[in-house]
C-alpha positions as CSV (number, residue, x, y, z in Angstrom):
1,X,-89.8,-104.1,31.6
2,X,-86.9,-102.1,32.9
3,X,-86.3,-100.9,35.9
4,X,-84.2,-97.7,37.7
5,X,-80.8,-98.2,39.3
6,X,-81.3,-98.6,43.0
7,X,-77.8,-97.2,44.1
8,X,-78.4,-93.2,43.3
9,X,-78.2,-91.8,47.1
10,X,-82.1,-91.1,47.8
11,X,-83.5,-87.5,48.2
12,X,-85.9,-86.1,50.8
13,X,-89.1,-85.6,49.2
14,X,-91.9,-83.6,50.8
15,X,-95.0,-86.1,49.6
16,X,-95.0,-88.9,47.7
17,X,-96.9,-89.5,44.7
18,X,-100.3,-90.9,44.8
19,X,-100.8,-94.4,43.3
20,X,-103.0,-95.6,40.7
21,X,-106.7,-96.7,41.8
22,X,-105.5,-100.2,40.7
23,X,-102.0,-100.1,42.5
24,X,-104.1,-99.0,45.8
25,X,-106.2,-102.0,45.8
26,X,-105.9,-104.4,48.8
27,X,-106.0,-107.8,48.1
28,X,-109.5,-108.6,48.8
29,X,-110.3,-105.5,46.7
30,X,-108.6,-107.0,44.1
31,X,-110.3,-110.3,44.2
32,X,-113.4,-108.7,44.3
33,X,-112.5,-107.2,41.1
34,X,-111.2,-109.7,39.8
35,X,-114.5,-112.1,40.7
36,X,-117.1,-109.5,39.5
37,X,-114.5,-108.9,35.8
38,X,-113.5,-105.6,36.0
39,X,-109.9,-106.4,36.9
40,X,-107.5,-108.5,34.9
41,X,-104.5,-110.2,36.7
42,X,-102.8,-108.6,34.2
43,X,-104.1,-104.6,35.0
44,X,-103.1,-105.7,38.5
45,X,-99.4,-107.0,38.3
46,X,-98.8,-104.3,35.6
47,X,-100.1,-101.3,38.4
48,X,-97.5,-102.6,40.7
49,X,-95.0,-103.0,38.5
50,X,-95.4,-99.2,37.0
51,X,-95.6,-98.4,41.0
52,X,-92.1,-99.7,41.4
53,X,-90.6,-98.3,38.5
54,X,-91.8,-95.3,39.5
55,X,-91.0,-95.5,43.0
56,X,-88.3,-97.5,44.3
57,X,-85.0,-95.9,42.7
58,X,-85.8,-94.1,45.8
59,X,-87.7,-96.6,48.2
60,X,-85.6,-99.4,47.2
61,X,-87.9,-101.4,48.4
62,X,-86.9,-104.3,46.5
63,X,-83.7,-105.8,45.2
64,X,-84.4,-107.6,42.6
65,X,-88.2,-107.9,39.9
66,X,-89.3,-110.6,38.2
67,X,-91.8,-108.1,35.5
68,X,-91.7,-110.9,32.6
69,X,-92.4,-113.9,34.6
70,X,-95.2,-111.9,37.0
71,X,-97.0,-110.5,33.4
72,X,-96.8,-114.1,32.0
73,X,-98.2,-115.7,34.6
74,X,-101.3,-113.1,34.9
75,X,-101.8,-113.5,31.0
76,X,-102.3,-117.1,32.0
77,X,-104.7,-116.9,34.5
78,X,-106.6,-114.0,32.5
79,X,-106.9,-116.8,29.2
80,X,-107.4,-119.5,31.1
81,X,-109.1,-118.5,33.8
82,X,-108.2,-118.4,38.0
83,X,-108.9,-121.5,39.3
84,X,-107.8,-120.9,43.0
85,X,-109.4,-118.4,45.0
86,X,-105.8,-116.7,45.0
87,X,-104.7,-116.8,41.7
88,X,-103.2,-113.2,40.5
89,X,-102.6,-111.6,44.0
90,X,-99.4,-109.6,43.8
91,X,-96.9,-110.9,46.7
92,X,-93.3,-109.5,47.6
93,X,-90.9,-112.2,49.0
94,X,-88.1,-110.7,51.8
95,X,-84.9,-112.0,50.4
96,X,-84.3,-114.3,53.4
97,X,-86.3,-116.7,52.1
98,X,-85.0,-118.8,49.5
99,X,-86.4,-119.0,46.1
100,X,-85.6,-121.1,43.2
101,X,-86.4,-118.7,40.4
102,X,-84.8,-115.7,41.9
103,X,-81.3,-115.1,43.4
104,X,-81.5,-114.9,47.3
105,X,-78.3,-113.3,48.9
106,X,-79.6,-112.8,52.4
107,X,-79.6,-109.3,52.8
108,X,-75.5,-109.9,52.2
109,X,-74.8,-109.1,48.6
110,X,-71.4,-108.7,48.8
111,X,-70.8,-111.9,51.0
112,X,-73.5,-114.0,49.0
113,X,-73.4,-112.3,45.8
114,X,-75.6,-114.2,43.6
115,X,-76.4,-117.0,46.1
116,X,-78.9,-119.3,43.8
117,X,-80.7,-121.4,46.0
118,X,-81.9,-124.7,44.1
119,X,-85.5,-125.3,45.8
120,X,-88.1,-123.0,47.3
121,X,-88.4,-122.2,51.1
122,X,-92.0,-124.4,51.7
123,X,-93.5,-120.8,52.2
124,X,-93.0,-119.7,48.9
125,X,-93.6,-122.9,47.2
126,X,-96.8,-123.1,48.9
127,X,-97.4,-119.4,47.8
128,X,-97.1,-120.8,44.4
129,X,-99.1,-123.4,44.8
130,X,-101.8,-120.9,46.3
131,X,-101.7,-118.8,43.3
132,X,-100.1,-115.9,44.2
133,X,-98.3,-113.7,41.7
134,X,-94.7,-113.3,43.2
135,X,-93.3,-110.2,42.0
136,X,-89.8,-109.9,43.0
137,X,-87.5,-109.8,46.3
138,X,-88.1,-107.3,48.9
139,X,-84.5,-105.8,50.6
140,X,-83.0,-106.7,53.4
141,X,-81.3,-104.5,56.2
142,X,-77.0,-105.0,56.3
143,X,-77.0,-108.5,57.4
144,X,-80.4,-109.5,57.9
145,X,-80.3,-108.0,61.3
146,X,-80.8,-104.2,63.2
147,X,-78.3,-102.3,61.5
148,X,-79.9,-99.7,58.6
149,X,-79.8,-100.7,54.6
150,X,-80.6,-99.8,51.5
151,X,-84.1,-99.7,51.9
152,X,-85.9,-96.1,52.6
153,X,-89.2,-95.1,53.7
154,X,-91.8,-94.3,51.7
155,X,-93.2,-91.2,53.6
156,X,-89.9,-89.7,53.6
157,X,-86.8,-91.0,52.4
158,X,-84.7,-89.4,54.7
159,X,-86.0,-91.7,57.5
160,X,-85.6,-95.6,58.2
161,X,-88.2,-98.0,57.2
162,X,-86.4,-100.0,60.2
163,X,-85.1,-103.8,59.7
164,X,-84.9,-106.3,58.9
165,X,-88.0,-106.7,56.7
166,X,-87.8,-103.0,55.8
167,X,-88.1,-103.4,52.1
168,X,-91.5,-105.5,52.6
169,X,-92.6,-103.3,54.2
170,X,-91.9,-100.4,52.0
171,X,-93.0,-101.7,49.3
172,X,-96.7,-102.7,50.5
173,X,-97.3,-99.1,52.2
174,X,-96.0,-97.6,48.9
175,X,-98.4,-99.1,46.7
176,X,-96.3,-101.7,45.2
177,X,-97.9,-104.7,45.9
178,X,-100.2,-105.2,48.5
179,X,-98.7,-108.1,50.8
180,X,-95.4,-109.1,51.7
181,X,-93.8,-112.4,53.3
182,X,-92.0,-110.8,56.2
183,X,-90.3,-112.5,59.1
184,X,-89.6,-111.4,62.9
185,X,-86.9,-112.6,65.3
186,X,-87.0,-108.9,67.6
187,X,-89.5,-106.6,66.0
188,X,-88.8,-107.0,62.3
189,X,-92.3,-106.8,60.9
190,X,-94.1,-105.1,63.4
191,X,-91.5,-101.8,63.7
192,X,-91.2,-101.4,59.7
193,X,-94.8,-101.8,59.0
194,X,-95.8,-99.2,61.9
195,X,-92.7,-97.0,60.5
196,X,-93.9,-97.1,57.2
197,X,-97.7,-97.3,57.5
198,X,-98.6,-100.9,57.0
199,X,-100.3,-103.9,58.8
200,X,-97.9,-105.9,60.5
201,X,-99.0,-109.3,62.1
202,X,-96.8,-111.6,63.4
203,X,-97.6,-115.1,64.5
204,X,-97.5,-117.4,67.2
205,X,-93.8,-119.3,67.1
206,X,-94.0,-122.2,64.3
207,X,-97.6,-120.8,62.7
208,X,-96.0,-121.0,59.3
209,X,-92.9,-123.8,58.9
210,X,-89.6,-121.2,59.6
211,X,-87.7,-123.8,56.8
212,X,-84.7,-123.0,54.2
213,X,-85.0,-119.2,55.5
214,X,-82.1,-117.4,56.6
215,X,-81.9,-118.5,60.6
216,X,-81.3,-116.1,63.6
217,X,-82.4,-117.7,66.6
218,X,-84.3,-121.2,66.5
219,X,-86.8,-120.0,69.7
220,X,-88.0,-116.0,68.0
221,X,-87.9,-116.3,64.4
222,X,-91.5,-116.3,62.8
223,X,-92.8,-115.8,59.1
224,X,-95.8,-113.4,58.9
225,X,-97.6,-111.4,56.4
226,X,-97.3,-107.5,55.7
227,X,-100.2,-106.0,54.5
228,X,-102.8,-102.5,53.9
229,X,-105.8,-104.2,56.0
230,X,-106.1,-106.7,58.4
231,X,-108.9,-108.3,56.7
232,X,-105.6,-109.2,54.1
233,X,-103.5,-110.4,56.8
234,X,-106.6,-112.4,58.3
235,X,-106.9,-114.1,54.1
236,X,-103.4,-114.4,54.3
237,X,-103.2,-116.6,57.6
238,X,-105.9,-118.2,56.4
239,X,-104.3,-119.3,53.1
240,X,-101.2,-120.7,54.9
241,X,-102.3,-122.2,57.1
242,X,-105.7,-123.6,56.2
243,X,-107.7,-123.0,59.6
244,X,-111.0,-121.5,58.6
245,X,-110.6,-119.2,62.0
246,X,-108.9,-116.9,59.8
247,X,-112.5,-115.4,58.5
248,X,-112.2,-111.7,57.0
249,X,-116.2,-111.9,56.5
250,X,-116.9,-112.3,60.1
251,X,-119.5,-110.0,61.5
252,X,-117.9,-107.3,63.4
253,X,-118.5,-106.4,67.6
254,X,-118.1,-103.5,69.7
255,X,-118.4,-105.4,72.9
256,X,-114.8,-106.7,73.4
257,X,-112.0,-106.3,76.4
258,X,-108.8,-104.8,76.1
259,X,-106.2,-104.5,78.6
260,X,-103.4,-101.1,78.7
261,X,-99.8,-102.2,79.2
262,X,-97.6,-99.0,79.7
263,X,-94.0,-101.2,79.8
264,X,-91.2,-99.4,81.5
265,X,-89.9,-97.3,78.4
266,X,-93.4,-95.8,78.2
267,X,-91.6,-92.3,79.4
268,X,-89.3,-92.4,76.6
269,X,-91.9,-92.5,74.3
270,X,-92.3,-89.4,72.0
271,X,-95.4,-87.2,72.9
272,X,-97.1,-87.8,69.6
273,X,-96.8,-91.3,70.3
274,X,-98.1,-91.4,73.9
275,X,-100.9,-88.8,72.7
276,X,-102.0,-90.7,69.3
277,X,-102.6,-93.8,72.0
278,X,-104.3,-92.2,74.3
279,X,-106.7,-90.8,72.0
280,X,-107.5,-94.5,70.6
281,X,-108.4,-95.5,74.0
282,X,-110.5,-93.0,74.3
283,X,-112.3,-93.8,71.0
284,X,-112.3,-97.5,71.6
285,X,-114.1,-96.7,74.9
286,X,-116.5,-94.3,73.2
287,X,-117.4,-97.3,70.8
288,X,-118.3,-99.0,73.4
289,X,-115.0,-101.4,74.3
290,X,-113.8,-102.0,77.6
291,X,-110.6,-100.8,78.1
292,X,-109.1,-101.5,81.4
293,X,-105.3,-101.1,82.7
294,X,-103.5,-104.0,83.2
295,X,-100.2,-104.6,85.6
296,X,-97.6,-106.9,84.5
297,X,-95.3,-108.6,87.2
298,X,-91.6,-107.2,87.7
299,X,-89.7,-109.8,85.5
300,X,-91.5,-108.4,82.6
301,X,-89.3,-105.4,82.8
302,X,-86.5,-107.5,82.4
303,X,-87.5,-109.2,79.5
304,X,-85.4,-107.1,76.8
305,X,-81.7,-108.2,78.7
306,X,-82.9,-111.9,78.5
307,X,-83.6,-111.5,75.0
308,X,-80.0,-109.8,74.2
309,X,-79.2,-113.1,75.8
310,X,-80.9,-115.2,73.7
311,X,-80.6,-112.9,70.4
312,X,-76.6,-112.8,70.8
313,X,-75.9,-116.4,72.0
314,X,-78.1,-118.1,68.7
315,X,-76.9,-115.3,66.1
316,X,-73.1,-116.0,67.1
317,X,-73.9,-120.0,66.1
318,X,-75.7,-119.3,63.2
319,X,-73.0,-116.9,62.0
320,X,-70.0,-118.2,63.3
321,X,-68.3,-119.4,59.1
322,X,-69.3,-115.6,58.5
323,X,-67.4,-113.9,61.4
324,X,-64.8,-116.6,60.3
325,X,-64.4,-116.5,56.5
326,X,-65.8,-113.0,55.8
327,X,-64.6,-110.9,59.0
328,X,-63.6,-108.0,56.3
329,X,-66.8,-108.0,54.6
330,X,-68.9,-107.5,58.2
331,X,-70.2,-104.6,59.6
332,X,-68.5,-103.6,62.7
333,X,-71.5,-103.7,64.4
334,X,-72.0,-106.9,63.7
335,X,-68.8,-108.5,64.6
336,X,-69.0,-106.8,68.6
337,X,-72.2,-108.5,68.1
338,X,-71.3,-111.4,67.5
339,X,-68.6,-111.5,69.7
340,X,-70.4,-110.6,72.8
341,X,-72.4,-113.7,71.8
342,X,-69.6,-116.1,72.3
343,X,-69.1,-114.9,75.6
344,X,-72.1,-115.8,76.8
345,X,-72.3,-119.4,78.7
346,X,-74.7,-122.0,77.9
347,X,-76.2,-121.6,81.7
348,X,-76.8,-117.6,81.0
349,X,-78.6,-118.6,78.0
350,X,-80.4,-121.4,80.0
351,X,-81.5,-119.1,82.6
352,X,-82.9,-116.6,79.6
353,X,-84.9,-119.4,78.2
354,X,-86.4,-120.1,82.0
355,X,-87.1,-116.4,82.2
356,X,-89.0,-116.5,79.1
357,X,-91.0,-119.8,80.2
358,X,-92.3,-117.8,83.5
359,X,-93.3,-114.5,81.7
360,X,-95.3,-117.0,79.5
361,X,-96.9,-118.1,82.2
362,X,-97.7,-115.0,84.0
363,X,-99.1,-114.0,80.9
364,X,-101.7,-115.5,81.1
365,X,-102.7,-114.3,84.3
366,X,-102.4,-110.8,84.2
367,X,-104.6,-111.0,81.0
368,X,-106.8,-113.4,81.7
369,X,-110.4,-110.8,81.6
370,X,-109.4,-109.3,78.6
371,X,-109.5,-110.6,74.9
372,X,-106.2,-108.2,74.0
373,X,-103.6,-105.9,75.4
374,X,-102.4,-102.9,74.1
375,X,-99.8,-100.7,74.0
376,X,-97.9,-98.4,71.3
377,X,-95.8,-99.9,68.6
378,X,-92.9,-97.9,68.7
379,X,-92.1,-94.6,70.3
380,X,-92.4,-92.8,67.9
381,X,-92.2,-91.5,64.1
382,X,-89.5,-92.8,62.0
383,X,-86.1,-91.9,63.1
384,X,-83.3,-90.5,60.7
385,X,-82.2,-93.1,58.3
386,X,-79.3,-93.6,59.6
387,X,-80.5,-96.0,62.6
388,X,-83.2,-98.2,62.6
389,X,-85.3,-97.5,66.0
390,X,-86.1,-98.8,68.6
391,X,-88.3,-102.1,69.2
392,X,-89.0,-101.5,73.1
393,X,-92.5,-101.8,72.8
394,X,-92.2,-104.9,70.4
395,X,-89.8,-107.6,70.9
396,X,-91.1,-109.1,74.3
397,X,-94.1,-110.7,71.9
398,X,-90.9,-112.4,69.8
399,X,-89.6,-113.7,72.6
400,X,-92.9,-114.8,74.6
401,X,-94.6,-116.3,71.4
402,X,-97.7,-113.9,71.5
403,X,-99.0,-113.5,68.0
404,X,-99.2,-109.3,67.9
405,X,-100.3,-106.7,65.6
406,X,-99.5,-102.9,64.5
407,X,-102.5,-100.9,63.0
408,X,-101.2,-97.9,61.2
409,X,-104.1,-95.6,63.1
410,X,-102.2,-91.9,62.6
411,X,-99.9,-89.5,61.4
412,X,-97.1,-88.0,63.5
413,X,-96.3,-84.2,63.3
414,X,-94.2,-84.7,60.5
415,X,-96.6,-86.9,58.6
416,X,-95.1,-89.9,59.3
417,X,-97.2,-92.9,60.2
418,X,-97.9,-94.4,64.0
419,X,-98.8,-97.5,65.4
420,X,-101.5,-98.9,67.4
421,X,-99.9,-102.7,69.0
422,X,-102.7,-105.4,69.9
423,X,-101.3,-108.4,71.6
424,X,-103.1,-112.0,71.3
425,X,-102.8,-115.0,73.3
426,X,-100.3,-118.0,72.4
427,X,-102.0,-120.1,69.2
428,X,-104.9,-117.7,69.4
429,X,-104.1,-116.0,66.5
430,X,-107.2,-115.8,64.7
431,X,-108.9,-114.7,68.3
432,X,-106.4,-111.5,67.9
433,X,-107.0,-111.0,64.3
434,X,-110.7,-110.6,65.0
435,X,-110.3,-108.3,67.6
436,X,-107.8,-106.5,65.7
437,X,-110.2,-106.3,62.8
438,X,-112.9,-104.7,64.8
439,X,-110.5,-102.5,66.3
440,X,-109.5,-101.0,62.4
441,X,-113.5,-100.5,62.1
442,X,-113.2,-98.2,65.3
443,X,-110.1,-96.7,64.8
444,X,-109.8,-96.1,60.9
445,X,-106.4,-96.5,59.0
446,X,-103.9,-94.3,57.4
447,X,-102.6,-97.3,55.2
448,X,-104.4,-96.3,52.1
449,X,-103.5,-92.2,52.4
450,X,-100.3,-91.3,50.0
């Protein structure tokens, strides 16, 4: 199977096709089907495969498909029958994450062009082993990090899908497949999912192993799963990390506690935005949850300059032979970047890291009566493609270790998807997952609307 060059400049469209009934299936959907035979592994990689050919010469969700291998492997399982409970689920890798089969450059072509890794990251070689189908690479932003790329949203392809796992998420709200292995070190799966109207979770710190990945900063970066449902999120946890708390089937509840954060940037927050979460309060109430505001001390307010700290200091390590051997080749952006990075002392970045340890703990008590907090994902729709967006609203979670959440619960006034944010406690993942899952029953979800 061929597919369209990805370098055509993309065209504003007004609405995007609709996919395939197949194409649209979540993964438990699928397996479903697949359990009660009227799916085929092969009907299902082929539906996102004919969903990427069709779509991404202007998504560009993904830099690079493996169609032969993916069809191979569900012909396989379809004569020989699935023997894991995963077997034939369609999965997009971000092309961070090293793979053996597939070329990983790192969201750097032009300074890694070709980079062939010789082992699997442990995530995707325990994605394998799970029996996932792995379709291809998802794209990266320009070096891995908060400045726009290739990738497009899928709603309009004039706006950003955000970085830096913009392409996974892309791809699962377009259809293509319907989960993605995303990773966060700011607010890189939780602002392109709620940009391009997916479920974004990401874990507590060290949830999955962060191993032969590319690295930003030892203390943020996480692995997580992009997805249409947070049942499929709740699977995917489950799969990776083999704790049974991760239960899609569990019976669902009304009678649960969540706590309102409005976070300093709160006024700068788009009107849609701010009305879009208001009116889920209200019909989280009306369900009959308790929704109760909750005051966070001063330091939290500060929290987004101690992670510039942290953020700069670690990125200018990790790419110091970058700055050094391939200044020419670096985005401008990057190299002030990196270089305000250097400048910062070992005691600034000390302090940052203290900073961070006493928000963790006042966390804890300023939540304490509820079972999560809420607050907006973003601020608002997708901005122009030509920025990425902000991650206000997001990145304290990176840098505190709270496992958080986006639930793609509306549509802006120029159709373009918004976010609902539920934050969890440190290592109770599942506990947030739940709660996040009855919170979809209450709410409702734009993810499967074209």
């Amino acid at each position: 199977m061929s597919f369209p060059d990805t370098t055509a400049s993309p065209a504003r469209v007004a609405r995007r096709s609709a996919p395939s009934a197949t194409a649209a299936l979540t993964a438990l959907q699928g397996l479903a089907a697949l359990e009660q035979g009227t799916l085929t592994c092969e009907a299902w990689a082929r539906a996102c495969l004919d969903r990427i050919q069709e779509r991404n010469d202007g998504v560009r969700a993904w830099v690079r498909v493996d169609a032969d291998n993916a069809l191979a492997r569900a012909r396989e399982w379809d004569r020989h029958g699935r023997r894991r409970l995963l077997d034939g689920v369609p999965l997009g890798i971000k092309d961070t994450i090293d793979t053996a089969d597939m070329p990983t450059e790192l969201g750097d072509p032009e300074i890694f062009p070709g980079r062939q890794p010789a082992a699997d990251a442990p995530v995707v070689a325990q994605a394998h082993e799970l029996g996932f189908n792995v379709l291809g690479k998802n794209t990266v932003s320009r070096h891995a990090i908060m400045l726009p790329g290739p990738a497009r949203n899928p709603h309009d392809l004039s706006r950003t899908p955000a970085a830096s796992s913009a392409g996974s998420a892309a791809a699962v709200a377009d259809f293509m497949t319907p989960l993605s292995i995303g990773t966060q070190t700011a607010g890189s799966i939780l602002r392109p999912s709620a940009f391009c109207g997916a479920v974004g979770f990401k874990p507590t710190l060290d949830a999955i192993p962060y191993v032969s990945i590319r690295r930003y900063s030892r203390v943020l970066d996480v692995i997580g799963p992009i997805a249409r449902s947070v049942d499929d999120a709740a699977l995917f946890m489950r799969a990776f990390t083999g704790d049974p708390r991760f239960d899609p089937a569990a019976p669902l509840r009304n009678d649960f506690r969540v706590g309102v954060w409005r976070p300093k940037d709160w006024a700068q927050a788009d009107a849609c935005m701010r009305e879009s979460f208001e009116a889920n309060l209200r019909a989280l109430s009306a369900a009959g949850v308790k929704v109760t505001e909750l005051v966070m001390p001063p330091a939290f307010d500060t929290m987004g300059e101690a992670q510039d700290v942290i953020m700069a200091y670690d990125l200018a390590r990790e790419y110091a032979a970058i700055k050094r051997d391939h200044a020419a080749l670096c985005d401008p952006g990057l190299i002030d970047y990196l270089t305000m990075g250097e400048g910062l002392s070992a005691a600034e970045y000390a302090a940052a890291l203290d900073a961070a340890d006493g928000c963790r703990r006042a966390f804890y008590d300023a939540a304490r009566d509820v079972d999560a907090v809420a607050l907006p994902s973003t601020l608002g729709e997708a901005p122009p493609a030509s920025t990425t967006g902000s991650s206000a609203f997001i990145r304290i979670w990176s840098l505190l270790h709270n496992p958080s959440i986006t639930l793609p619960v509306a549509r802006g006034p120029n159709g373009l998807p918004l976010g609902f944010q539920m934050v969890g406690f440190v290592k109770e993942d599942a506990r947030l997952l739940y709660w996040a899952r009855c919170a979809e029953r209450i709410l409702g979800s734009t993810a499967h609307q074209p």
